[in-house]
C-alpha positions in Angstrom: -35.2 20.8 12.9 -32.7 20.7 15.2 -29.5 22.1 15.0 -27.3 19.6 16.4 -28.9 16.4 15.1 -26.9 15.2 11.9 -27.8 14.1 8.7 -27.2 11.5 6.0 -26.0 12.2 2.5 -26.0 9.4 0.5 -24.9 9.0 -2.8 -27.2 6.5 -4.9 -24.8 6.2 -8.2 -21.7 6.2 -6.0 -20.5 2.6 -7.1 -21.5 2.7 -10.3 -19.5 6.7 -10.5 -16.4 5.0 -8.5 -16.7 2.2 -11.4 -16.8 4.5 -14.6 -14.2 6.9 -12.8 -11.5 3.8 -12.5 -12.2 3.2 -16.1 -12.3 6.5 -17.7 -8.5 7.1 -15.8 -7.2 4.1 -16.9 -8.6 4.4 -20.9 -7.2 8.0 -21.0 -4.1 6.8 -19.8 -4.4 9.9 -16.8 -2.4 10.0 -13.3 -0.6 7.1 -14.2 2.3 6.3 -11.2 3.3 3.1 -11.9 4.8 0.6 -14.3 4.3 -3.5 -14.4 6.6 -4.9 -16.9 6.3 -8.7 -17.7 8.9 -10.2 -20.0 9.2 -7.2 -22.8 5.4 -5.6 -22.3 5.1 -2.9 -20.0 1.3 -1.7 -18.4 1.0 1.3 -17.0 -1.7 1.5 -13.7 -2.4 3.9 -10.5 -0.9 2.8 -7.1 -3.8 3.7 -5.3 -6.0 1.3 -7.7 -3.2 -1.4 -7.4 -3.4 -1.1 -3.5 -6.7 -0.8 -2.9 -7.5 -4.1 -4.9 -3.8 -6.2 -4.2 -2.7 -6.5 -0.7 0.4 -7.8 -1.9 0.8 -4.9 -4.0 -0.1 -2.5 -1.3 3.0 -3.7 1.1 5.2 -3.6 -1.8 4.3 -0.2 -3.5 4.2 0.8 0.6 8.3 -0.3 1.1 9.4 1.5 -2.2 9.7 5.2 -1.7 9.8 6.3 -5.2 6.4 8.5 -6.5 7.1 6.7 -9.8 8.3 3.1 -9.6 8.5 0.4 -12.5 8.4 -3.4 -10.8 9.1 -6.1 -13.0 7.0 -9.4 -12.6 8.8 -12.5 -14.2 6.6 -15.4 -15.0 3.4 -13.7 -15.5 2.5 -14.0 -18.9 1.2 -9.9 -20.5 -2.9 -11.3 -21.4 -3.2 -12.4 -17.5 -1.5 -9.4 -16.1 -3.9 -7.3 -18.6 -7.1 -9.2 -17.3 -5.8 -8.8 -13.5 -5.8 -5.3 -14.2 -9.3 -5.3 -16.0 -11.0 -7.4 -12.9 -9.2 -4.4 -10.5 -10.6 -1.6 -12.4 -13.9 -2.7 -13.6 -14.6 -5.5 -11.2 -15.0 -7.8 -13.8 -13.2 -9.5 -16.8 -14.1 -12.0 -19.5 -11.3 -15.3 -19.9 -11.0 -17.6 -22.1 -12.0 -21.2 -20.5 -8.6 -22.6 -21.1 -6.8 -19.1 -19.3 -9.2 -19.3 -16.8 -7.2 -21.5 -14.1 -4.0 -19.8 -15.2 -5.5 -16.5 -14.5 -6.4 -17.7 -11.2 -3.3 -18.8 -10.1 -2.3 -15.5 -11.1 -4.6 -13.6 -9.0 -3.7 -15.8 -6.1 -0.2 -15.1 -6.5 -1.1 -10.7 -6.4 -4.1 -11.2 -3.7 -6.3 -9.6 -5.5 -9.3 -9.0 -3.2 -12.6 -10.6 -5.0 -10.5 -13.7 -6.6 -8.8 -15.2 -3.6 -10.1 -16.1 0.1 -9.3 -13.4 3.4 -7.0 -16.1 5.2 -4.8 -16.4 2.2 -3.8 -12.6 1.8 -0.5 -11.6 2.9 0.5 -9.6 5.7 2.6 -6.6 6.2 6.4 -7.3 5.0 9.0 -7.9 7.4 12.7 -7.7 7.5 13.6 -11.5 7.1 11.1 -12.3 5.0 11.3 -12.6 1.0 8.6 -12.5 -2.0 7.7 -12.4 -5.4 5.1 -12.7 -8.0 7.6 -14.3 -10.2 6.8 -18.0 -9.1 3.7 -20.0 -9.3 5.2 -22.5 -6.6 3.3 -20.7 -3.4 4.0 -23.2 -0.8 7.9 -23.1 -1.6 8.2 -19.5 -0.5 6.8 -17.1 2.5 4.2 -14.7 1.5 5.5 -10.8 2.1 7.7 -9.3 0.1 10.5 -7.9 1.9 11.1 -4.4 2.4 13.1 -2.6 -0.6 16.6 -0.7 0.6 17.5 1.9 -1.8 21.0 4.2 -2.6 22.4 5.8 -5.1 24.3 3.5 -7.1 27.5 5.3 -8.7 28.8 2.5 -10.3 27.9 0.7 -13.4 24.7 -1.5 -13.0 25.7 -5.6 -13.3 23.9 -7.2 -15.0 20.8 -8.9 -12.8 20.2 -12.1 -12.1 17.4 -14.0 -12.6 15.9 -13.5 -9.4 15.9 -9.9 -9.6 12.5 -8.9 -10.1 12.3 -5.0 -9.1 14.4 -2.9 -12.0 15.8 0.5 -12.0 12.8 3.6 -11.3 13.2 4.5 -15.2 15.6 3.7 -17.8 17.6 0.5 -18.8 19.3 -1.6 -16.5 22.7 -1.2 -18.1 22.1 3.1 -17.6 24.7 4.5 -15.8 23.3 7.0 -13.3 24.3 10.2 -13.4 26.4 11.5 -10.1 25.6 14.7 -10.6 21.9 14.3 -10.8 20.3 14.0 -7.4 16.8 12.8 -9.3 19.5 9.8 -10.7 18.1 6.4 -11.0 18.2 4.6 -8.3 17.6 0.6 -8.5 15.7 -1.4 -6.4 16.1 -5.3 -6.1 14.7 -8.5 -4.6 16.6 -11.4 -4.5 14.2 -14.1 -2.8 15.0 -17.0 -4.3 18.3 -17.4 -2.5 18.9 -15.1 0.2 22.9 -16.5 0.9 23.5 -16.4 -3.4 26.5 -13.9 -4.6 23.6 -11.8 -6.3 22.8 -7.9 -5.1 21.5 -8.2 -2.2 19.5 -5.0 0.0 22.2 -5.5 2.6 24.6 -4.9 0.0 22.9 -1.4 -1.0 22.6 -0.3 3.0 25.8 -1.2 3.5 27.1 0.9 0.7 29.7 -2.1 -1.0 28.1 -1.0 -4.6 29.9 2.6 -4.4 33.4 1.5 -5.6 32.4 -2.3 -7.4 
């Protein structure tokens, strides 16, 4: 055999591995990095699963620097979040008839690669642009989320607005941070229903008006 000529190893089970892997790390709850909350429910899932299978996902979880983030979807009800999550890790999941066009409006809204069509995937976020998963109304809004600012905020958190839909890394909203804690919360907002409303805004947060509200 010659030295130089290169060879093919090729895994048979490698799906089928890659399949029970996802599953086995998601049933014993291991290397979980990320938090979906939707109304008072919270699911726990891997980033690297969430962006692999979502390519909304993967331009949000790619603007938000945090190694831990929580992201808070409003309007998505917990059972069609949980079968999202099911398709993504097992490629497959079993709906009810009557959740079945819900569920797919739901995977439209995430892109999740298997449920929706290539030319309807989003593309990489840009400055001016604003998203959500928090609204079924598609054609009312652009389709990339826009990219998260983040500071330390050293005043007392306001109370959100509706259209915030990205909450604090950990803890309650109300929390305080703590100044002297450089690991501190730090909170991270999207307000895309109305960019010119008096709510939080990113620019607000780069601009540094938060430190003596």
């Amino acid at each position: 055999m010659d030295s130089s000529e290169t060879l093919c190893l090729r895994w048979n089970e490698f799906e089928s591995s890659i399949k029970q892997g996802f599953s086995e790390l998601r049933n014993n709850e291991n290397f979980f990095d990320v938090t979906l909350a939707c109304g008072s429910d919270v699911i726990r899932a891997h980033r690297v699963i969430l962006s692999a299978c979502s390519s909304y996902f993967r331009s949000l979880l790619t603007s938000i620097p945090h190694s831990n983030p929580y992201l808070y979807l409003r309007g998505i009800e917990l059972k069609h979040l949980e079968s999202v999550l099911c398709f993504m890790y097992n490629g497959e999941v079993r709906v009810q008839h009557e959740d079945l066009d819900q569920f797919l409006l739901v995977a439209q809204e995430l892109c999740v690669n298997g449920l929706v069509q290539e030319d309807s995937k989003i593309s990489p976020p840009k400055e001016d642009e604003f998203a959500s998963p928090s609204s079924f109304a598609l054609r009312d809004r652009p389709s990339s989320p826009l990219p998260l600012a983040s500071k330390r905020i050293r005043a007392p958190i306001r109370e959100p607005p509706d259209d915030i839909i990205l909450e604090t890394n950990r803890g309650s909203l109300d929390e305080q941070p703590n100044n002297d804690d450089e690991d501190g919360n730090y909170m991270f907002i999207n307000n895309y229903d109305n960019p010119g409303s008096d709510a939080m805004k990113n620019s607000d947060i780069l601009n540094g008006s938060l430190e003596n509200s």
